[in-house]
C-alpha positions, 0 to 999 in steps of 0.5 A: 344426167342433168336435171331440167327446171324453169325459173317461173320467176324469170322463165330462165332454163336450169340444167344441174347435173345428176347425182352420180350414179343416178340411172340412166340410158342412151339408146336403150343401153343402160348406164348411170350418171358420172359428172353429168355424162350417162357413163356406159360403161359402170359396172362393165368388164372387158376382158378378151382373155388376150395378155397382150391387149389393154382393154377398155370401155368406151363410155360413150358407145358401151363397146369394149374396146382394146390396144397394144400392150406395152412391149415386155409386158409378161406373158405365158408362150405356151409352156415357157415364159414369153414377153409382149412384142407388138401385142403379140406374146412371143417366147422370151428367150431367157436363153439367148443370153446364157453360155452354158459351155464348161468347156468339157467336150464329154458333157451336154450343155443345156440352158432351162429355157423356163428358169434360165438356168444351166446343166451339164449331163455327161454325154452318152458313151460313143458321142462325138467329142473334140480336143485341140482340133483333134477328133474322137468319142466319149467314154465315160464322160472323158473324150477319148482321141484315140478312140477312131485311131488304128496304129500300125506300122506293120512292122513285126519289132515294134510295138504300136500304141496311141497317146493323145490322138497320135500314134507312136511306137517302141522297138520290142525286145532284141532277138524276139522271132519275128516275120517277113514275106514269109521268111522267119527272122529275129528282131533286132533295133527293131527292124526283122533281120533275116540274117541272124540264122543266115549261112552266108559265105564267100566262095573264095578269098577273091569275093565278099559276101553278105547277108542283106537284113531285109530280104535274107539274100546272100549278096555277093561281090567280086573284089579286084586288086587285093592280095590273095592265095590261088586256091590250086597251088597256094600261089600268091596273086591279086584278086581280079573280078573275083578271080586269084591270079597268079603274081608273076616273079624272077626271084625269091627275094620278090615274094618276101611277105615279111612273114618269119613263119614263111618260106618265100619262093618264087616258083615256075607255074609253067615250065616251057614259058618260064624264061621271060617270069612271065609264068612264074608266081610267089610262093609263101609256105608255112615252115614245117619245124619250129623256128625262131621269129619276131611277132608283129608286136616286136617279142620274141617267139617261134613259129607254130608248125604249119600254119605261119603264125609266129607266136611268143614265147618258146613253144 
């Protein structure tokens, strides 16, 4: 790529550079003169079809010849868009980034990986969902917390229902037939008394009875140290372990009840021990004819035939 020439003049060497584009060749390789350097490389691409590469020539050897590209530089990472990292095309997780998140526990939040952008699809109907900590499904696209919920309290007089992923009930109607262990009842501030068509009864004036609500049973007690009748004679008595037995007396005057519509007498229950009074009992007997009396409110009345009750007023 120089011209050569001999001043005959002086016999001095020249050595002018070549036009350039002038041909030339090093080692059989084709080339043409740049600055007086046989370029290797005019009119030669190189291209290794790699976006992650800077390709080149080497003038000097004709050899193509590639580096690094920067990082960053775009690239295609199959489908979706991807970045140059260490001349190697990685995805560029435009995603990463990105909060999709609506805050709907019912919808798919999805990121474009190739746009970068956001979608929220409502999820399928039965997908599982959260609210509050609480768990339950999707249906149509709202999280329905009561879902996997089974409320029951197994009570027959309550209805069972389910709010917000909590369960609660509510007392049914008062009277309505209910159940329990096999036994029928009716409802009643919500629990099942069995009592309400009981026939429960003391046998005696000396014993308490009652219904027990949750098992139907007729529950007696034996009462001590109240007044009573004995049942055989009307003997006046206090009541001992369910039993009336006979007050013992020595005169009329201590079998008063303050009762106007009574006869009040001290009889002998046992003739040959009556003596001592320790076989002797009150007596309190209705009146048999109409008499005056005053009733426990202070009015004037007379007293009913036979059944010691003073009523007021003429009769």
């Amino acid at each position: 790529c120089t011209i050569d020439a001999c001043n005959p003049d002086n016999g001095d060497c020249s050595n002018l550079p070549a036009e350039n584009g002038t041909a030339c060749a090093i080692d059989g390789k084709p080339g043409a003169c740049v600055d007086a350097i046989c370029d290797l490389c005019v009119d030669f691409q190189c291209d290794d079809g790699d976006p992650c590469t800077e390709d080149g020539c080497d003038p000097i050897s004709g050899e193509c010849v590639s580096s690094d590209a920067i990082d960053g530089t775009s690239c295609d990472f199959g489908s979706l868009p991807g970045v140059c990292e260490s001349g190697v095309c990685a995805d560029a997780k435009l995603c990463a980034n990105i909060n999709c998140g609506d805050g709907d526990p019912c919808t798919e939040d999805v990121c474009d990986a190739e746009r970068a952008t956001c979608s929220n699809p409502t999820s399928l109907d039965g997908a599982s969902c959260e609210v509050d900590s609480k768990s339950g499904l999707c249906e149509g696209g709202v999280c329905d917390l009561c879902a996997q919920k089974t409320c029951g309290d197994r009570n027959p007089c309550t209805d069972d229902f389910c709010v917000e992923g909590e369960c609660g009930s509510s007392n049914v109607e008062d009277d309505r037939v209910c159940s329990k262990d096999g036994t029928l009842g009716v409802c009643r501030s919500g629990q099942c008394n069995l009592c309400a068509n009981s026939s429960c009864q003391a046998p005696n004036s000396c014993t308490s009875a009652r219904c027990d609500a949750n098992t139907g049973d007729c529950v007696l007690t034996k009462l001590s140290r109240i007044a009573c009748k004995t049942e055989t004679g009307g003997l006046t008595g206090v009541c001992f372990k369910g039993v009336c037995e006979p007050t013992s007396c020595t005169s009329d005057r201590e079998c008063d009840d303050g009762n106007d519509c009574t006869v009040d007498e001290c009889v002998c229950t046992n003739p040959l021990l009556c003596r001592d009074g320790s076989q002797s009992a009150c007596v309190n007997t209705p009146v048999a004819v109409r008499t005056s009396c005053t009733t426990d409110l202070g009015q004037a009345g007379q007293c009913q035939r036979g059944s010691g009750i003073c009523v007021a007023g003429r009769l």
